[in-house]
GUKOL-556407 format. One record per residue (C-alpha): x, z, y. Coordinates in steps of 0.2 Angstrom, whole numbers, padded with zeros to 4 digits, always signed. Last residue first. Layout:
XZY...
This chain:
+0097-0028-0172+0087-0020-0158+0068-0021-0153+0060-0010-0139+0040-0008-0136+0031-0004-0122+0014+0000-0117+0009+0002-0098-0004+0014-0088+0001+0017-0070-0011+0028-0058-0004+0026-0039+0011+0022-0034+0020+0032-0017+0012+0027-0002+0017+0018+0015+0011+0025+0034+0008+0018+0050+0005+0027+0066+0008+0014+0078-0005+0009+0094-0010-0007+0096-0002-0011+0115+0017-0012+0108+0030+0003+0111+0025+0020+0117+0005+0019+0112-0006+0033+0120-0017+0041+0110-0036+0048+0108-0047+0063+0112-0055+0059+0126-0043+0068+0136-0030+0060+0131-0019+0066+0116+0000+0070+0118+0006+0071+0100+0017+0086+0098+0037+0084+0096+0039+0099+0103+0052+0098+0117+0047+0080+0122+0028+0080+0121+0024+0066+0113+0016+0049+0117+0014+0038+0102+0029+0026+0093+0025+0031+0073+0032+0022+0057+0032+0028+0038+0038+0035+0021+0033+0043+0007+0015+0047+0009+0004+0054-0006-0012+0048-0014-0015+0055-0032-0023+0044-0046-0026+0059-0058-0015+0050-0070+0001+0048-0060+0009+0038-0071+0004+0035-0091+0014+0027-0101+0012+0022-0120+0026+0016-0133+0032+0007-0146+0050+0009-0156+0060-0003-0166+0077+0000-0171+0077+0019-0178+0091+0015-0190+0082+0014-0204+0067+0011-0196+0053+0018-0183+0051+0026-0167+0035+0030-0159+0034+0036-0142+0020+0044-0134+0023+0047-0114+0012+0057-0099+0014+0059-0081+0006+0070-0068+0008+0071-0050+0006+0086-0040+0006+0087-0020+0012+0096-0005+0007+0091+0011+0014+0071+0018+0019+0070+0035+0015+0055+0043+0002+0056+0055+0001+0075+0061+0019+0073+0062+0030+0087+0062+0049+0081+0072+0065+0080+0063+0059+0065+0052+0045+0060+0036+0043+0081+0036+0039+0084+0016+0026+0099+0014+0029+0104-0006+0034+0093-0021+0026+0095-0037+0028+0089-0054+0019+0089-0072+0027+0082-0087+0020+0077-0103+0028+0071-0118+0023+0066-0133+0039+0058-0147+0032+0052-0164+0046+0049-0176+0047+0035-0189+0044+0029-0209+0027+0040-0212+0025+0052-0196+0041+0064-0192+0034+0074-0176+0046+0077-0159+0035+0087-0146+0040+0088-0129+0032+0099-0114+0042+0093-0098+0039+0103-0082+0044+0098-0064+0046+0109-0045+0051+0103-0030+0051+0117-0015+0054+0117+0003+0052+0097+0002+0065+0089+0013+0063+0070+0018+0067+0077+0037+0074+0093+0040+0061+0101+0053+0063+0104+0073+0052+0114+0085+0063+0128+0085+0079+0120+0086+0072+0114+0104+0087+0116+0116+0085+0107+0131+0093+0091+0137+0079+0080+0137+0082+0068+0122+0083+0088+0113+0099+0097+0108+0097+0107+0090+0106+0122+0086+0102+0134+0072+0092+0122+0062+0086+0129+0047+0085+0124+0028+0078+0134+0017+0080+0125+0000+0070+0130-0019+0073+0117-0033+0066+0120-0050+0068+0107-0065+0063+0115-0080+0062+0107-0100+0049+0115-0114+0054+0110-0132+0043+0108-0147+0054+0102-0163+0050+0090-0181+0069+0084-0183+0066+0091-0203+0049+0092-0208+0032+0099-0199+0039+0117-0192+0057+0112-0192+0057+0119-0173+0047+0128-0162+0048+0132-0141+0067+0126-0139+0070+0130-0119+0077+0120-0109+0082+0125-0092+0087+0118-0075+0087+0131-0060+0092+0126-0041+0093+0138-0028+0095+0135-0007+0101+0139+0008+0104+0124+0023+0113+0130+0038+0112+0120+0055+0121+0112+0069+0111+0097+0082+0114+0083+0091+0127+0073+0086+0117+0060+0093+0111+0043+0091+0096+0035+0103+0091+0017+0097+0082+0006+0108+0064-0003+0106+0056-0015+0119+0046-0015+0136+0053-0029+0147+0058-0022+0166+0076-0029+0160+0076-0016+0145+0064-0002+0146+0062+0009+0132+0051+0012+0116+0060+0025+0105+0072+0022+0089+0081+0037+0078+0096+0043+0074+0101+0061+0074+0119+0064+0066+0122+0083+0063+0138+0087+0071+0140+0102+0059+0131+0108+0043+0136+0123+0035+0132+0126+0016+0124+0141+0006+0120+0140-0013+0114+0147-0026+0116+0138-0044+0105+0140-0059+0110+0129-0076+0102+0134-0093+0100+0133-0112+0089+0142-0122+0086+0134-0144+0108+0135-0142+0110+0146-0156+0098+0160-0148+0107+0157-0133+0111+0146-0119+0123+0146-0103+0126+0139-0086+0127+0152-0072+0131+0148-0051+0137+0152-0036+0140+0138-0023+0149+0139-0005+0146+0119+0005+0156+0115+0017+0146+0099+0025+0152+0088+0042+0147+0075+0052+0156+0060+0059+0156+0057+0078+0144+0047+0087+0147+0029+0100+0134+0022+0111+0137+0032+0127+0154+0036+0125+0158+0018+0124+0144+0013+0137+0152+0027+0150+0169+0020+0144+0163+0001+0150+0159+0006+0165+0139+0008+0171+0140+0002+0189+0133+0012+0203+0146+0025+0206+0137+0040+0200+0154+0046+0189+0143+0048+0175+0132+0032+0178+0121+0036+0159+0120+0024+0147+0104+0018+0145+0106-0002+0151+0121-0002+0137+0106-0001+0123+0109+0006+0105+0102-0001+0093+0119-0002+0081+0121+0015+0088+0142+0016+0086+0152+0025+0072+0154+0042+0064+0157+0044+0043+0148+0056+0034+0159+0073+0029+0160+0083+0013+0168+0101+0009+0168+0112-0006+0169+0131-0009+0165+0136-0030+0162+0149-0039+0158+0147-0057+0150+0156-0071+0152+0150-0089+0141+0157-0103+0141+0152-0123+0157+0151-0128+0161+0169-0121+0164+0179-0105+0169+0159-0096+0175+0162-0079+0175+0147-0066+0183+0148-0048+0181+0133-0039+0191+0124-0024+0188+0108-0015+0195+0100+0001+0190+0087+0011+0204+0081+0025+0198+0071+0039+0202+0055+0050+0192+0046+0062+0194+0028+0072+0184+0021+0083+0182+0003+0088+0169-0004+0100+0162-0021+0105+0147-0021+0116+0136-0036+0121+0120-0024+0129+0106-0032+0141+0112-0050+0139+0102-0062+0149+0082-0067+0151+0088-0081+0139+0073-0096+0142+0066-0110+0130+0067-0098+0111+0067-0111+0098+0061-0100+0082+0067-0102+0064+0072-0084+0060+0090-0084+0067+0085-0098+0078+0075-0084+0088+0059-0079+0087+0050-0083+0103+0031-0082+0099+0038-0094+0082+0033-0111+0091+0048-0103+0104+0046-0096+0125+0052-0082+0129+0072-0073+0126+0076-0055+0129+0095-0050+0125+0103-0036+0115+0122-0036+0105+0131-0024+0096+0147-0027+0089+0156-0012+0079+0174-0011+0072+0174+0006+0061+0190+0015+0055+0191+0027+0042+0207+0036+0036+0204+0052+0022+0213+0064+0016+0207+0071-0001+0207+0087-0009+0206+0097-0025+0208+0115-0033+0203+0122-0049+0205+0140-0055+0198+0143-0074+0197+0159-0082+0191+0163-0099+0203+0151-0113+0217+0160-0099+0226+0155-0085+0217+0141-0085+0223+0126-0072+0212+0113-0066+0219+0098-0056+0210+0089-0040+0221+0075-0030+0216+0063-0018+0223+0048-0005+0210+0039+0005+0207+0024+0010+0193+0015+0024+0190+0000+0034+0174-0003+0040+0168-0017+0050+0151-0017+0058+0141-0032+0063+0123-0030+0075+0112-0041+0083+0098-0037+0093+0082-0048+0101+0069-0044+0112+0057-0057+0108+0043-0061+0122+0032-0075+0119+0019-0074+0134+0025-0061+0148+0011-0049+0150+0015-0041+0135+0012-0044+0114+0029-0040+0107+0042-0049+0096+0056-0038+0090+0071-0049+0082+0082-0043+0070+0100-0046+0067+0109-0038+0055+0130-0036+0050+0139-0025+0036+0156-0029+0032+0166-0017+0019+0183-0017+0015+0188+0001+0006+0202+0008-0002+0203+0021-0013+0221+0033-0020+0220+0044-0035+0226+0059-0042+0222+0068-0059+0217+0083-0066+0221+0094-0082+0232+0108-0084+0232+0122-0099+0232+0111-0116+0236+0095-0109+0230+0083-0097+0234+0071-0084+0224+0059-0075+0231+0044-0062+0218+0035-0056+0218+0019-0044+0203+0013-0034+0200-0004-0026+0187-0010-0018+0179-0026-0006+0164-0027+0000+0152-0037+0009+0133-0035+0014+0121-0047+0025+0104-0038+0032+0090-0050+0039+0076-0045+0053+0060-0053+0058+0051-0039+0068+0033-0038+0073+0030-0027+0089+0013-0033+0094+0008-0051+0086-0009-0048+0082-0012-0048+0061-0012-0030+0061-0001-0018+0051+0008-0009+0069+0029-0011+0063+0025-0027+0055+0042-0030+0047+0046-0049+0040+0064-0045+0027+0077-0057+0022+0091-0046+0014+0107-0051+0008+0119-0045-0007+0141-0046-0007+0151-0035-0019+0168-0034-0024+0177-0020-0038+0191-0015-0043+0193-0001-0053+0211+0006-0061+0215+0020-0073+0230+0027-0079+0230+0040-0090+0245+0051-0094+0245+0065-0108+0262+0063-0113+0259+0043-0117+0254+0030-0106+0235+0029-0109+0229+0013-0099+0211+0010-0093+0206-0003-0082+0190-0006-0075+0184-0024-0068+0170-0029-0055+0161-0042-0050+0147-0042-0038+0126-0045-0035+0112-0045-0022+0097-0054-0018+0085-0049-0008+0070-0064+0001+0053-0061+0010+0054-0077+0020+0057-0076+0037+0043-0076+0042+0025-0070+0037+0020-0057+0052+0003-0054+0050+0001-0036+0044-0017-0032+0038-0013-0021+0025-0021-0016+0008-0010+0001-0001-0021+0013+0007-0040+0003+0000-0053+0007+0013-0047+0000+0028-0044+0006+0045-0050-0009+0057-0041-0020+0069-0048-0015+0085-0038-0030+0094-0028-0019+0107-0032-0001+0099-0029-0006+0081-0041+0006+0071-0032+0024+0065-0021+0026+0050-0012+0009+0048-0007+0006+0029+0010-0002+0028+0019-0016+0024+0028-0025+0007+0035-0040+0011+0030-0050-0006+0044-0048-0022+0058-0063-0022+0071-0050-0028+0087-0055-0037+0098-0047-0043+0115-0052-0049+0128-0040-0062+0146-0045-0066+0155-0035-0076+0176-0037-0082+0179-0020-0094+0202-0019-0101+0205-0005-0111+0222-0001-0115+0230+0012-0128+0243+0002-0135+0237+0003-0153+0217+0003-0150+0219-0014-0140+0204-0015-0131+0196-0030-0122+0179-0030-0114+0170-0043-0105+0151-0039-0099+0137-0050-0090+0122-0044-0080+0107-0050-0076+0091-0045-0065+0074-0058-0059+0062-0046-0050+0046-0049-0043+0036-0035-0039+0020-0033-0030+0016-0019-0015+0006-0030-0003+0000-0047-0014-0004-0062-0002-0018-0067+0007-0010-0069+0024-0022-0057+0033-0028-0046+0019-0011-0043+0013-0019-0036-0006-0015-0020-0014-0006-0011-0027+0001-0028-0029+0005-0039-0046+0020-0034-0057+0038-0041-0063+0052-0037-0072+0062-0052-0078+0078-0043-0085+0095-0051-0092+0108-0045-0103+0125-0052-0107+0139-0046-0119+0159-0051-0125+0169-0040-0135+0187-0044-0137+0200-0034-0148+0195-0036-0167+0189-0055-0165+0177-0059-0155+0165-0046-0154+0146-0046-0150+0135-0043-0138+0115-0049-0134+0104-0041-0121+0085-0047-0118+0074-0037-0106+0057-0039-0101+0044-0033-0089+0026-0037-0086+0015-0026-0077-0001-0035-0071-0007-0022-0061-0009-0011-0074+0000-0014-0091+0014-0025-0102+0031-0020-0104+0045-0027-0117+0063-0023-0124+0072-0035-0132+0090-0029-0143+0105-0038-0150+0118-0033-0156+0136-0039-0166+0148-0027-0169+0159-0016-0161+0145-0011-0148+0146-0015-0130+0149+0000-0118+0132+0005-0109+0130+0006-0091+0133+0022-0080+0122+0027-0065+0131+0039-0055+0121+0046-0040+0133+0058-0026+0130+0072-0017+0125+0080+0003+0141+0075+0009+0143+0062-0002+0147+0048+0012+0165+0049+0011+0175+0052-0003+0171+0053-0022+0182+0065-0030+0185+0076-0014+0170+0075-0004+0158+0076-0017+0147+0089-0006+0132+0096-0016+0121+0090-0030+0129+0076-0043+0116+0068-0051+0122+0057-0067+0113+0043-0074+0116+0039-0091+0121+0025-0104+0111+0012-0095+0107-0007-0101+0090-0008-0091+0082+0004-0075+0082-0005-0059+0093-0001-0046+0086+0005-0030+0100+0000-0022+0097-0017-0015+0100-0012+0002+0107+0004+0005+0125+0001+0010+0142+0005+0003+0138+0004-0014+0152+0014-0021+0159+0008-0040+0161+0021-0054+0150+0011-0065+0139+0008-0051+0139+0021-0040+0128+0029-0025+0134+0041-0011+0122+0052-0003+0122+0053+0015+0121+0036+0020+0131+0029+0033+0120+0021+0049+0133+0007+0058+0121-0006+0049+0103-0004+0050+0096+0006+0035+0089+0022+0043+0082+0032+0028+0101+0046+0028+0106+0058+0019+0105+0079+0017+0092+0090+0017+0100+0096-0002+0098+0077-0011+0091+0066+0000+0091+0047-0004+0084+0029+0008+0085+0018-0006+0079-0004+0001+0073-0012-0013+0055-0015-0011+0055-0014+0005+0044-0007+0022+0049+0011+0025+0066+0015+0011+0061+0015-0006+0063+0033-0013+0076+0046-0019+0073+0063-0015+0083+0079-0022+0080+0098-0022+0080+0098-0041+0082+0084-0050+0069+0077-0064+0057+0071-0052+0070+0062-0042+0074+0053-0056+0062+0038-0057+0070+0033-0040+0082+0024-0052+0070+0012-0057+0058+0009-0071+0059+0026-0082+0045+0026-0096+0049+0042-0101+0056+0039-0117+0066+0025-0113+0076+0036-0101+0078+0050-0111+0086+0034-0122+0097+0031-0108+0103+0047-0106+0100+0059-0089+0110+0070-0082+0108+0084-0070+0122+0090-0059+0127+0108-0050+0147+0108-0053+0157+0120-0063+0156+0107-0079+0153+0117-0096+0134+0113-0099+0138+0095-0096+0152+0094-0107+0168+0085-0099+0174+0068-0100+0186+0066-0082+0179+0060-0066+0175+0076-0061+0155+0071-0064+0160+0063-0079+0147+0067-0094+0145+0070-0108+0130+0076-0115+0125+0093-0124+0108+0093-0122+0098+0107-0134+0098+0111-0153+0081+0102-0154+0086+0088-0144+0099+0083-0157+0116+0085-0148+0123+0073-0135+0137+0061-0131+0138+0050-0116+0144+0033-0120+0160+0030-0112+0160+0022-0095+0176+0031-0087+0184+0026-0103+0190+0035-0115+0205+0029-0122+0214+0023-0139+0225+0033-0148+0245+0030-0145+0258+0024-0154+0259+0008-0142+0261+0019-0125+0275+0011-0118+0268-0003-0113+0253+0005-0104+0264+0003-0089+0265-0016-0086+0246-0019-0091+0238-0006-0078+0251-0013-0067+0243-0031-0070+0227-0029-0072+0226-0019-0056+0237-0030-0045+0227-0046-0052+0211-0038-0048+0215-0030-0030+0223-0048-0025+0208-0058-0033+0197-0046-0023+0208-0049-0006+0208-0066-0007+0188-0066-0011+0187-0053+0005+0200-0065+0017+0188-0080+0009+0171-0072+0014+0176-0066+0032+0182-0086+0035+0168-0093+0030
């Protein structure tokens, strides 16, 4: 209680303080226009002339095509007409990027975009690729597969962000921008019905009061039976169940130049566990390989599968005059995560793990932006309060009846930073912009093991409803702090020949936050000194790893031609990865009891190259009637990423043996559209074909888990009709040729150390490191989709 009300003082504090200066200096400024906001709907050109969509990748309104970063953008209505459900939907659309739902939930993220971020959600872990929410960080993973319903855009930033948005965006950044409220009243229903029992829906209603307040809601009830079935405890095994609001407030006051946006959004997601498909029969209980990938026969059914997640925030902008803005976010968020995990998918009790996730956060950002004709930038200052804490307990089938070996884990961040970027050009063709940030970050860990027996719930503890008889002791109970500090800087170099070609050179840095292994065991820390007892600086040193580091060098060419029918973005790059964090969990010892521990290293240096090219081409147009078009859109993302230094568990160098994880060489997609006028509306057919090459599931090749390249193939028709196009129905097809690929998955076998390699017996078989079944287990991307929709709006 006492954590919550400190953050809830702290909100109303970063609220008040916002408002209020925000307020105090738009005063002055009553002669001015109104602002942009950061959320401004995104503008763009008929899809015959090409996109031409606004976007805020440098946190200021720029045209896509002329913005020297690598980013992709997405609109809202693209998004309608593919069928989009959730923000993992765009990693086809983006080169070189991944964004899935972590091993075993629903709702989890684990993101990649340039073989960099992070699947591992246990607190202490920092993700790679920073995700926003109406300019808002998400400080942890859970709950961020955001689902799809009110959004202006989505915005994929590719590279390091280290100097607009801060820590964590060493490989990128994901924006995903809501709509503004209309000035009149609106109301819009959007609706889903097909396989599996698809059935979504989405109601929003807004309208004004008065001339300066505008007052909105939505809600969404999206919902779909399993892929497959839990064949143990009869229930679905990939289902959704999703009940999603949000609510909006906006006031503007055109002559004063203030905007004033208050949100609050709640998820909720009472969708079944969702568990994996084992790929060879249980070797304690013989617990067959079925027939069906997405059927399970995991039995663990407590606690409750249970996420729910939601916050408040509020954007301020203020124009002051001379071509000052002032913009404040504050934002607080808080979600929780009950989650059953049955590491082996068989109904025996053998390395089953209860766990729960809780979230806080408090943020405040300021913005100052200028701009005239030859300066434009800004500077800012962030703040971040975050508190992320888990316990989970790992109940095992051994000698000793109920055995749980139980970890608990609470980390405290606090971070700020203080940032600048401006762009100068010496002439209407060169541009010179340069940017930094300096950041302070300090992390507070706890970390916690014990073994308990005994419990109705095969020793669970109270946590999860057990009543564990006996503590075997404390193994680990660690408190650390550390405390890091780094400058990010950013510097480009754009040169524009003519209006229609812009190339840019750019030098940009990012870093990921260090910490302590929140599974981390004090039992393995090394005696350094050999003097029998393990110190308290030897756990320290032990547990604790050091922030890693990106600078990134970028070339790149946006332009179009033949009046805008070709237009294009190709970027090469080159970056330098140092103090690469490894994290990763392997069967150990604890107390003569076998359990899990995590081992976390800055383990490794590497070099990632790559190229990215995004066109659209306009193929015909005007052939069948004004708006009638044939347009052809790219995505190609080509990386070679290589470690150049990599220490292994044993010591040794073994770079060679190592792969980027969640890292396709090569993703490649293909969007043939055709826009047709039919009687009163517009028929839109698209059809996109994608492929993703040899993706590694983690730094070592798995026969098991690693996923060959594959091709999926999706297809839209979407008709649109009215005076104002206000009613639209539509067909979906996902993955049409029903193709089965991994996306995630868990595997303790003997390995050979160095390689990697699975250690097989002599018959032919394996040798389980954790539990007595044996765990290769493996989780699947959606197979063949078919749904209609239709869309509504007054």
């Amino acid at each position: 209680m006492t954590m919550i009300g400190t953050r809830t003082r702290k909100l109303h504090a970063a609220l008040y303080t916002g408002a209020a200066l925000a307020g105090l200096l738009a005063a002055p400024a009553q002669a001015q226009d109104a602002p942009a906001p950061a959320s401004a709907p995104a503008a763009a050109q008929d899809d015959s002339a090409g996109p031409d969509i606004i976007i805020t990748a440098r946190r200021r309104e720029e045209s896509l095509l002329k913005v020297p970063v690598a980013v992709t953008a997405v609109t809202g209505a693209q998004l309608e007409k593919i069928g989009a459900v959730d923000l993992t939907d765009i990693q086809t659309v983006s080169p070189n990027t991944t964004l899935k739902d972590a091993r075993g939930t629903n709702s989890t993220l684990a993101a990649f975009i340039r073989g960099v971020g992070q699947q591992d959600p246990v607190p202490g872990f920092e993700a790679g690729i920073g995700i926003y929410l109406d300019d808002v960080y998400l400080n942890r993973p859970q709950a961020a597969v955001l689902d799809i319903y009110d959004v202006d855009r989505i915005e994929v930033l590719r590279g390091p962000q280290g100097t607009l948005y801060g820590r964590n965006t060493i490989g990128g950044a994901v924006k995903y921008v809501t709509k503004r409220l209309p000035d009149t009243f609106s109301a819009s229903l959007r609706g889903a019905y097909g396989s599996y029992n698809q059935a979504d829906g989405i109601i929003s209603l807004s309208a004004p009061i008065g001339s300066m307040l505008r007052v909105g809601v939505s809600g969404a009830r999206l919902t779909r039976d399993g892929f497959g079935r839990n064949l143990t405890l009869g229930i679905p095994n990939y289902n959704k169940d999703i009940w999603a609001g949000r609510g909006t407030v906006e006031f503007e006051t055109p002559d004063s130049g203030l905007f004033v946006r208050i949100t609050g959004d709640y998820t909720h997601d009472k969708s079944a566990p969702r568990n994996g498909h084992r790929l060879f029969a249980g070797m304690l209980t013989g617990s067959p390989v079925l027939a069906n990938v997405y059927d399970t026969n995991a039995g663990l059914n407590f606690p409750k599968e249970d996420v729910w997640a939601g916050g408040l925030s509020m954007a301020v902008t203020a124009k002051l005059g001379g071509g000052f803005t002032l913009r404040s976010i504050s934002a607080w968020r808080k979600d929780r995560s009950f989650t059953p995990i049955d590491f082996d998918a068989t109904p025996s009790v053998d390395v089953d793990v209860p766990a729960v996730y809780r979230n806080e956060q408090t943020s405040q950002e300021f913005q100052l932006l200028y701009a005239s004709d030859k300066l434009n930038g800004l500077v800012g200052f962030y703040y971040l309060g975050a508190k992320a804490a888990t316990g989970f307990d790992v109940l095992l089938n051994t000698t000793l009846a109920n055995l749980d070996a139980y970890t608990a884990g609470d980390v405290r961040t606090e971070t700020s930073s203080v940032f600048a970027d401006f762009t100068y050009d010496f002439t209407p063709q060169l541009s010179l912009s340069v940017g930094g940030r300096y950041t302070w970050d300090q992390r507070k860990s706890f970390i916690y093991k014990a073994n308990f027996l005994g419990g109705p719930l095969f020793g669970a503890t109270s946590e999860f409803g057990g009543n564990p008889t006996l503590n075997l002791g404390a193994s680990t109970n660690f408190r650390g702090e550390a405390n890091f500090k780094r400058f990010t800087p950013r510097v480009s170099l754009s040169f524009k020949p003519n209006g229609n070609h812009m190339f840019y050179a750019s030098y940009s840095e990012g870093f990921k936050g260090g910490g302590f292994d929140p599974r981390g065991s004090g039992t393995s820390a090394p005696d350094v000194n050999q003097d029998g007892v393990r110190s308290y600086q030897e756990i320290y040193n032990y547990l604790a790893f050091k922030p890693e580091v990106v600078k990134s060098f970028e070339l790149g060419w946006k332009g179009s031609a033949l009046d805008r029918r070709l237009t294009w973005s190709l970027a090469g790059f080159h970056a330098n990865y140092q103090n690469v964090q490894i994290p990763g969990s392997v069967a150990c010892i604890i107390g003569g009891v076998q359990s899990f521990c995590g081992i976390t290293t800055n383990a490794a240096k590497a070099r990632i190259n790559g190229v990215e090219f995004e066109g659209n081409a306009v193929l015909a147009r005007g052939f069948a009637g004004a708006g009638s078009n044939v347009t052809l859109s790219t995505a190609i993302g080509y990386i070679d990423p290589k470690y150049e230094s990599y220490i292994g568990p044993t010591g040794a160098e073994v770079s060679q043996y190592r792969q980027f994880q969640n890292t396709p060489k090569w993703t490649l997609a293909g969007t043939l559209a055709a826009n047709l006028p039919v009687g009163p509306g517009s028929i839109n057919a698209s059809t996109t074909v994608s492929y993703r090459s040899l993706t590694h599931q983690f730094e070592v090749a798995s026969p098991f888990l690693d996923q060959p390249g594959y091709t999926l193939w999706d297809a839209n028709l979407n008709y649109t009709f009215g005076s104002k196009g206000q009613y639209s129905i539509g067909l979906h097809a996902k993955n049409i040729t029903d193709v089965r690929y991994k996306t995630a998955g868990y595997q303790y076998l003997a390995a050979n150390a160095a390689t990697g390699a699975i250690v097989y017996t002599t018959a032919g078989g394996v040798t389980p490191t954790l539990g007595k079944e044996g765990i290769a287990t493996v989780f699947y991307g959606n197979p063949r989709q078919v749904f209609g929709t239709f869309s509504l709006k007054f």
